[in-house]
N, C-alpha and C positions, 0 to 999 in steps of 0.2 A: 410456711408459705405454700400455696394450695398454686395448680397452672391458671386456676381461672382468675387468681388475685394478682396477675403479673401486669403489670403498666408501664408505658415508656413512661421517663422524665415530662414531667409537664414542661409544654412548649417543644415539647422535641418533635412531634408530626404537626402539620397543621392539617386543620380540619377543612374535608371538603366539603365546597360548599355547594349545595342542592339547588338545581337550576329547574325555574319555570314554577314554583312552589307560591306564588300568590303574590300581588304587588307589596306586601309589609316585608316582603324576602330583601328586598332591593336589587335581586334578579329574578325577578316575576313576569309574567306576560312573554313578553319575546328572548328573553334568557339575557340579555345583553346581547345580543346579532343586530338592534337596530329594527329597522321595519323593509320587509318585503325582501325583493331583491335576489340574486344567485348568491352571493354571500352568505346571506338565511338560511338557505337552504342545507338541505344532508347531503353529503358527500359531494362535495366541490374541493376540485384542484384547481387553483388560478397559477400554478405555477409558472413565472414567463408570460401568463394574456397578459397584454398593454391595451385592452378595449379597439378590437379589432387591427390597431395597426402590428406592421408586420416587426416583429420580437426583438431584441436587441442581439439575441445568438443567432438568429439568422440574418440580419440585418451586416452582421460582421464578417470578414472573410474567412475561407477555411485556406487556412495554405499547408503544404507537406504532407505527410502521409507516417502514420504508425503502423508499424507491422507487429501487426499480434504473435505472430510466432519467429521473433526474431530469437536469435541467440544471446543470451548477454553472458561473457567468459570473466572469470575472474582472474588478474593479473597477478603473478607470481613471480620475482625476482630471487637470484640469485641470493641477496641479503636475507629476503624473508627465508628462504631454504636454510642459508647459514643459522640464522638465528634458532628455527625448529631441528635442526641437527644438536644446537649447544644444548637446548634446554630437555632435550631427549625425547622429544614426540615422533624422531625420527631417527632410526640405527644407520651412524654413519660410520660406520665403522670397516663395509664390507664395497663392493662396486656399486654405485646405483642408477638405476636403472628409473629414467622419470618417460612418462607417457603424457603430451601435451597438448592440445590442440594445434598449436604453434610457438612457433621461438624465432627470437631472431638468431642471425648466423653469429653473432658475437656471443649468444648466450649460449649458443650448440656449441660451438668453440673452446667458452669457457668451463663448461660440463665435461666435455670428454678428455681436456687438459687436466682435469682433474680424473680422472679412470672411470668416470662414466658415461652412460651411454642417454640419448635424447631420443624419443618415438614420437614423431608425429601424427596424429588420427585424423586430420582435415590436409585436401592437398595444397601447398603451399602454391599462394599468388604466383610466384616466379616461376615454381617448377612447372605450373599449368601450362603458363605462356610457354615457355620452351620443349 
């Protein structure tokens, strides 16, 4: 078997079909677009036009507000830590030392009951206020 005698399975591509190619094509003439019109035409977006009136996304209210650079943290419990200490993705073996954005004071609590220590790197709500 030679590269140039290689074939998909018949039926497996379908063939495209040649537009504008004479009216025996059965898309001849106007290719299937119909006649005239901005639809005929090349390179038209009608995305959202509704024929002059005003658009259905604008039409609807905007309410709230996204903030592109917000923060989004990922929540870490006590369990989950337990659990990556058993399975050994984490040496519990010695004091540890975790660094977190925030904790609550139960979980600080439960951390250093245990011989270790909690680092916060964002000022916490409360301590701002006071």
């Amino acid at each position: 078997m030679k590269l140039n005698e290689l074939r998909d399975n018949p039926g497996a591509r379908l063939k495209f079909r040649r537009l504008g190619r004479g009216i025996g094509s059965g898309k001849g003439k106007t290719s299937g677009k119909g006649v005239k019109g901005q639809k005929a035409r090349e390179g038209v977006a009608l995305n959202g036009f509704e024929g002059g009136q005003l658009p259905i996304y604008r039409r609807m209210p905007k309410r709230g507000f996204r903030n592109l650079f917000r923060k989004s943290y990922a929540p870490v419990n006590l369990g989950t830590l337990d659990a990556a200490i058993e399975s050994g993705k984490i040496d519990g073996g010695g004091m540890i030392n975790i660094t977190v954005s925030g904790a609550s004071a139960t979980a600080k609590a439960a951390v250093e009951a245990a011989g270790g220590t909690v680092t916060t790197t964002v000022v916490q709500a409360e301590t701002a206020a006071s």
